[in-house]
C-alpha positions, 0 to 999 in steps of 0.5 A: 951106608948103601954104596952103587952096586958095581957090576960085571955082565958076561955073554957067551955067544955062538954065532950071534951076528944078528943079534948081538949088536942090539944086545950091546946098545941096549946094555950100554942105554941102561939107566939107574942110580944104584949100580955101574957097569965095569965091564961087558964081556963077549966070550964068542965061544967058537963063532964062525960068523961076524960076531966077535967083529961086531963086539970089537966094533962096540968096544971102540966106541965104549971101553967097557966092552970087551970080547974072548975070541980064542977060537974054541968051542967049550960050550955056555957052562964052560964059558960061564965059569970063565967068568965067574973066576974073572968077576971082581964086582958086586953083582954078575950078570949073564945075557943069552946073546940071542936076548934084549933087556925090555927097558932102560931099567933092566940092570937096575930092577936086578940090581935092587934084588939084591938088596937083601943080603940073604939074596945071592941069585937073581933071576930075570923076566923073560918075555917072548917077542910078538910072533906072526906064525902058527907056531910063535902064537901058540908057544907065545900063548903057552909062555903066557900060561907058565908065567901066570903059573910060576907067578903065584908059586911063593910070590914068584920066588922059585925055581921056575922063575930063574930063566937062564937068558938073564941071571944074575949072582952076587960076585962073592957066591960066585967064588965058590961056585962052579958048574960041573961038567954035563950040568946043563940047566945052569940056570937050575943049578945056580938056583940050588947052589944057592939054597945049599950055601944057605942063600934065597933066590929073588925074581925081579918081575920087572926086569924084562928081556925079551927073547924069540920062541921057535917057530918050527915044531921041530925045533920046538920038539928039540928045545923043549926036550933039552929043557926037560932032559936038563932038569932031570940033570939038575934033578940027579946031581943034587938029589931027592930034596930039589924035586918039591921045588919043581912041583906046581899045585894043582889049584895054580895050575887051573888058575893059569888055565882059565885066566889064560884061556879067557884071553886066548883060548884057540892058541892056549889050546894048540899049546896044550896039544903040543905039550902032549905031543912033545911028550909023546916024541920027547926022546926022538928029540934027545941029545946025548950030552956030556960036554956041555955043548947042545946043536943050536935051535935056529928059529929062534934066533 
C-alpha cells in the first residue's frame, strides 16, 4: 500500500535577503496529495545580511521552518552534508536559496519520481526568469538551447538534466553518502553515486524553479568556468566511466540548433559567440578551490 512521501527540504544560503523570502512562501503554498513536508531548513552559511532574520521571521509563522545560523563559512557541499545526516524523511530535497518553485505543484512533480524504487536521485527543471538585457536574453536563449538538447538525450534521464538548484534524493541513499572535499558539482557527483549504488536517475520535467542568468559578461565568464572546472572535478574523482554520460550526439546537437534558431536566431547566436569566447578566456576566470567555498556571482541574484 502507497503511503505519502514525507519530506525534508534543506537550503544553504550565503547572504540571500533578497530572495529567500520568496523562496520560503512558495515551498509553504505547495499542494499535493502524495507528500508532507516535516521540515524546511536554512542553513545561513556564513550571512552577513538580513537572511537568518528573515528565516526566523517565517519559522513563527510556520513551525516547520527552521534555520542554522552558527556563523561559519564551510561552503554548499559542507552544508549539504549536514543535512544528509539530519534527514529522517523519505525524500530530501535541496533548493538554491537564489531559486523559486515555477508552481504550487513542484514538490509533488518531484516526489512522483520517485515512484520507482530503482530511483534514488531526482532532478528538477530549472527555467531562467524573463530577462531585459543583452546579456539575459542571449543566455536566456542559450538555456533554451541546452534543454532542448538534454531533453532528447535518454528521454531526459541523464546527467545533464540534474541542475543543482533543485535536487532531490531518497533519505535512505543519503545515509550512505557524503560529498568529499573539493568536490563542487554536487549535482554531478550525487548523480554518479547513485549509478554506482546501483540506483537511476529520474528528471521530473515539470518541476520548475526558476532561477536568474548573469547579466554581466564577466560574471558569466566566471559561472560558466566554475561549471566546467566542477565537471572536469566530478569527472577525476570517478574516473573513465563517467565521461560517456556527459557526451551529446551530435544528431541532438543539430536538432537543438535548429529548432532553437527557428525561434530566436539573433540571440541563439550571440550565444554561440560567448560559448567561443568563454572558452577562448576559460582559465583567466578560474578559481583555485579546495574548500568548497566559490566567490558568489552576483548578478544573478
Amino acid at each position: 500500500m502507497k503511503h505519502n512521501k514525507t519530506v525534508y527540504i534543506g537550503i544553504p544560503a550565503h547572504n540571500e535577503e533578497n530572495n529567500i523570502g520568496a523562496l520560503l512562501t512558495s515551498i509553504l503554498a505547495q499542494k499535493g496529495s502524495n507528500f508532507s513536508i516535516e521540515a524546511v531548513v536554512v542553513a545561513c552559511d556564513g550571512c552577513t545580511d538580513n537572511t537568518a532574520n528573515i528565516v526566523r521571521t517565517y519559522s513563527q509563522k510556520s513551525p516547520i521552518i527552521k534555520v542554522i545560523d552558527d556563523g561559519r563559512r564551510v561552503g554548499q557541499a559542507a552544508r549539504l552534508n549536514e543535512f544528509y545526516k539530519l534527514v529522517n524523511t523519505d525524500i530530501f530535497i535541496t533548493f538554491d536559496a537564489d531559486t523559486v518553485p515555477g508552481n504550487e505543484h513542484t514538490v509533488a512533480e518531484i516526489v512522483q519520481a520517485f515512484e520507482n524504487d530503482t530511483v534514488a536521485v531526482v532532478g528538477g527543471h530549472d527555467k531562467p526568469v524573463p530577462q531585459t538585457t543583452f546579456i539575459g536574453k542571449t543566455l536566456e536563449a542559450y538555456q533554451m538551447f541546452w534543454r532542448e538538447m538534454i531533453t532528447h538525450i535518454d528521454n531526459g534521464n541523464n546527467v545533464h538534466h540534474h541542475p543543482g538548484c533543485v535536487s532531490a534524493s531518497r533519505g535512505d541513499f543519503l545515509k550512505r553518502v557524503s560529498i568529499p572535499k573539493g568536490i563542487l558539482a554536487n549535482d554531478h557527483f550525487l548523480y554518479f553515486e547513485a549509478l554506482k549504488q546501483g540506483y537511476t536517475f529520474k528528471a521530473a520535467k515539470d518541476a520548475i524553479v526558476y532561477f536568474k542568468v548573469p547579466t554581466t559578461m564577466r560574471d558569466y565568464f566566471k559561472q560558466t568556468t566554475r561549471f566546467y572546472d566542477s565537471a572536469d572535478n566530478v569527472k577525476a574523482y570517478f574516473g573513465s566511466w563517467v565521461n560517456t554520460h556527459y557526451d551529446i550526439p551530435r544528431s541532438i546537437k543539430l536538432r537543438a540548433y535548429a529548432v532553437t534558431f527557428f525561434k530566436n536566431p539573433f540571440y541563439l547566436t550571440s550565444a554561440l559567440v560567448l560559448q567561443v569566447l568563454q572558452r577562448l578566456f576559460r582559465y583567466q576566470f578560474a578559481e583555485k578551490n579546495t574548500d568548497g567555498i566559490w566567490t558568489p556571482v552576483k548578478s544573478s541574484k
